[in-house]
N, C-alpha and C positions, 0 to 999 in steps of 0.2 A: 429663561431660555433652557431648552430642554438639553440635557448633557450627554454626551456620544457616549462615552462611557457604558452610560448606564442602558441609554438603548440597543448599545451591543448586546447586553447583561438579556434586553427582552427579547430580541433578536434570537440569542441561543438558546434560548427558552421557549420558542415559538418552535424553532427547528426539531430540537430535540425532544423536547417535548416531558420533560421532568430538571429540575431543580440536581439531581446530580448528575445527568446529563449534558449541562449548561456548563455547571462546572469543568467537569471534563475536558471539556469543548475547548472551553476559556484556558487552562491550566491553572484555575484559581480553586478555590475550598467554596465548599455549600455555602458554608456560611455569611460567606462575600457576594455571595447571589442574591442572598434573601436581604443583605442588605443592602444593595445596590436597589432590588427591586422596591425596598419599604421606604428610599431615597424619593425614585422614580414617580412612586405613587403618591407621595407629599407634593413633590412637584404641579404632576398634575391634577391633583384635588382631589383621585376618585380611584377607587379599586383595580387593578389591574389582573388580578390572580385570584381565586377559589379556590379553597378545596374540593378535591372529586375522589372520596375514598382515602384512600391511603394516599393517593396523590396530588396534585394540583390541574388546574386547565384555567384558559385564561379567559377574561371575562369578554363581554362583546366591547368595551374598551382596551380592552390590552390588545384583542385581534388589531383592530381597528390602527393604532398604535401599530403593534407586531407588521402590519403591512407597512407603515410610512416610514418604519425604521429599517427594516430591507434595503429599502428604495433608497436611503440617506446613505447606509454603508458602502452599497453598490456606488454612490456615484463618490464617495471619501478613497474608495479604489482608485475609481478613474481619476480623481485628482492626482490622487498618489502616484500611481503610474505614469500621468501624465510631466508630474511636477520630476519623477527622477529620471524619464526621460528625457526631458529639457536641460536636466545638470548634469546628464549622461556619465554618472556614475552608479554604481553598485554601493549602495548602503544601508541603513537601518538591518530589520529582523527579517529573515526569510523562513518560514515554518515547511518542512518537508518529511514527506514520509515515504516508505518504501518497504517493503517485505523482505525478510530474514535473511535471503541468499545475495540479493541486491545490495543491502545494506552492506553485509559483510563483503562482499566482493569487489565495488565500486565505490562506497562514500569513504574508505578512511584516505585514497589517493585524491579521489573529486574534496573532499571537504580541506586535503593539504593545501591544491591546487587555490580553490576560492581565500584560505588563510593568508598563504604566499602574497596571491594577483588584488585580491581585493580586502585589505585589514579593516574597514570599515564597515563591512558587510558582515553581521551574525546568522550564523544559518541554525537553526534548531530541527536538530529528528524524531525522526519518531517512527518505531517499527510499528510496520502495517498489516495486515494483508489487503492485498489489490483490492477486493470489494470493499470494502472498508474504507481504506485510505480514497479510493474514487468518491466515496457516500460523502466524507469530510473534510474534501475538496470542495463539493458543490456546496458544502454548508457553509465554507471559508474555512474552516477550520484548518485546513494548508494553501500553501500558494501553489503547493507543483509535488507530484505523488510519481513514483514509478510502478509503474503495472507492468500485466503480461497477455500475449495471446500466444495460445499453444500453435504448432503449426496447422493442426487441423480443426483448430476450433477459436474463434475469438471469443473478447470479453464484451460487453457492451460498453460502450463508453456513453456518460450522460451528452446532452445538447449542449451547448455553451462552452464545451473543451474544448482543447487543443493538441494536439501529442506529435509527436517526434520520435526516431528512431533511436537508439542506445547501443545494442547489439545483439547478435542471433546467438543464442547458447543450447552447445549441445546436452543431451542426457542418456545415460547408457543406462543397462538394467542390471542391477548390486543381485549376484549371486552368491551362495554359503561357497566356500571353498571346496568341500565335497559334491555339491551339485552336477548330475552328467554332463550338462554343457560348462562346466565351470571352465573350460579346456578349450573352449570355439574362440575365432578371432570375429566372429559377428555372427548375430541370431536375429532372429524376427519374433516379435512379441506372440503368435501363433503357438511359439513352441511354450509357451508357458500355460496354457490351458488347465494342467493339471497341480498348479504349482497356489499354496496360498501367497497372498498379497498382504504389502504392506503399503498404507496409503496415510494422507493428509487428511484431516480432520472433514468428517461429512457436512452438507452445504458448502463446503471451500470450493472456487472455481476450479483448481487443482486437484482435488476429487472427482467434481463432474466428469474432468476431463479424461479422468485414468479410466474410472465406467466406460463410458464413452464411448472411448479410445478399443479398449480391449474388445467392451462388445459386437466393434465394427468389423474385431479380426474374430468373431466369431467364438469370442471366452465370454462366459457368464462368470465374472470374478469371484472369485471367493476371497473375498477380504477379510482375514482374520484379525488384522493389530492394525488401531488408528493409533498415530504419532505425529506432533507437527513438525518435531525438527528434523532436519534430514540425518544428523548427527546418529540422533535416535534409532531415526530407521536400519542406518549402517549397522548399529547394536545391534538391532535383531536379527538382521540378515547375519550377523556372524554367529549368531546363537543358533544358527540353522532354525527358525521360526518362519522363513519366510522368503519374498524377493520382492523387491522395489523398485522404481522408478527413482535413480538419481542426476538429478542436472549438475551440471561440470562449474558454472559457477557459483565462488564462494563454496565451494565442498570441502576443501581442508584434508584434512589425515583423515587415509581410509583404512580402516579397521584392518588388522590379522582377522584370516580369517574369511575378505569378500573378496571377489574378482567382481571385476567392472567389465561387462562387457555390453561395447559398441552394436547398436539393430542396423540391419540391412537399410532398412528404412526411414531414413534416419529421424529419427525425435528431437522436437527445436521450439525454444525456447523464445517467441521474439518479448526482447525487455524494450520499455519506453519508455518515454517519461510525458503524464498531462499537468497542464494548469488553463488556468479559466482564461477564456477570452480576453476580459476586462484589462487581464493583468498583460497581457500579450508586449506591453510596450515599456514593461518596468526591465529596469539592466540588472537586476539584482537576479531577477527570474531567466534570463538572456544567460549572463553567467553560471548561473549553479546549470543550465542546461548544457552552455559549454565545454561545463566542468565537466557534467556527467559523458556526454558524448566523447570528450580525450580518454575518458576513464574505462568506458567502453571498446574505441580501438584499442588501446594499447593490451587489452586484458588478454593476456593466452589463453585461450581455454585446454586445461589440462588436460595431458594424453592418459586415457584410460588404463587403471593399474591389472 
């Protein structure tokens, strides 16, 4: 009988599409791939894997295989969810991810919460960013991700999801302390046209969105300093390098040196939370969503410094 285990092991392998990928994926070592895999293929009597270069691809067996093992894990969910639905408790592993501001600002009360209300339930994190965590969602590689849509731009969310609301967060624009407007009680992004930018790493949805955004007020950005943390960006805006787009949660101590000022218009952050379908009816996945949505109300969003 062929061993779930190890068809998970093809499964990520299929998905991912390389050997430390799978890994990854799994939060296991190469090396436990290649042997799970060289198990696999004892098993079934016949190759499952090639080399293709420096890499691997998998043979018209392994595809073959690669699709009926999908199909198994898919429905080892449904059981699962089904089976903790029926004992209507929250327990075993929950795998979750979320990006940096989210993380920090919502999981260390949501993950108190789920300790506190459900001690049987292990939740494990993992920092994301939203494309990312969405991609290894669909792949399973989490049960339940928090993402974002800007208020004038959404993100895609794949087919098969599900999502919910968390909370709206706002975000002001981090000016040097000497900056002319450092002094305004609200400004509109308009007035920064001649001013460099400091932004989130390019490809990031958060990127797009800043182009985007500003293009639509009529700036052709000139973005000088990419940074992911927003920490970082605060540095540079105190160094006089720059100004940025900062969101209110999870922001932490604002530098000597920025003013935070509030846009006419306002800029909003909606955070959610998705997981797959499948899983819709497990209480494990029910809870950390609960968790996250009390963690969500209660959070003040901090009054601009």
């Amino acid at each position: 009988m062929l061993n779930l285990e190890r068809l998970r092991t093809l499964d990520a392998l299929a998905r991912h599409g390389s050997v430390s990928g799978a890994a990854e994926g799994l939060h296991v070592t190469t090396s436990a791939v290649s042997q799970q895999m060289a198990k696999l293929e004892r098993e079934v009597g016949q190759p499952l894997v090639a080399r293709n270069g420096r890499g691997i691809r998998l043979t018209d067996a392994g595809l073959l295989l690669a699709g009926h093992a999908a199909r198994i894990i898919s429905q080892v969910e449904l059981a699962q969810a089904d089976v903790e639905a029926q004992r209507g408790r929250a327990v075993g592993e929950l795998r979750v991810a979320a990006f940096p501001t989210a993380l920090r600002g919502l999981f260390p009360t949501a993950l108190a919460a789920l300790r506190r209300d459900h001690p049987d339930l292990r939740v494990c994190t993992r920092e994301a960013e939203p494309e990312e965590s969405l991609a290894a969602l669909v792949r399973g590689d989490f049960d339940l991700a928090v993402a974002i849509d800007w208020h004038n731009k959404r993100m895609p969310v794949p087919g098969g999801l599900l999502r919910a609301p968390l909370l709206d967060d706002l975000a002001d624009v981090a000016v040097p302390a000497d900056h002319p407007l450092a002094g305004r009680t609200e400004v509109s992004l308009a007035e920064f046209a001649e001013d460099d930018w400091i932004s989130w790493n390019e490809g990031q949805f958060c990127h797009e969105w800043l182009v985007f955004t500003l293009r639509g007020e009529g700036i052709e950005p000139r973005i000088e300093h990419i940074a992911e943390e927003h920490h970082t960006q605060l540095a540079f805006v105190a160094a006089g390098l720059g100004v940025c787009v900062t969101p209110r949660l999870g922001r932490g101590h604002v530098p000597e040196g920025v003013r935070l000022l509030p846009v006419r218009d306002p800029v909003r952050r909606h955070i959610y939370a998705v997981w797959r379908a499948d899983a819709d009816r497990r209480p494990s996945v029910r809870a950390a969503l609960a968790a996250l949505q009390a963690a969500g109300a209660a959070h003040p969003a901090p009054a601009p410094a």
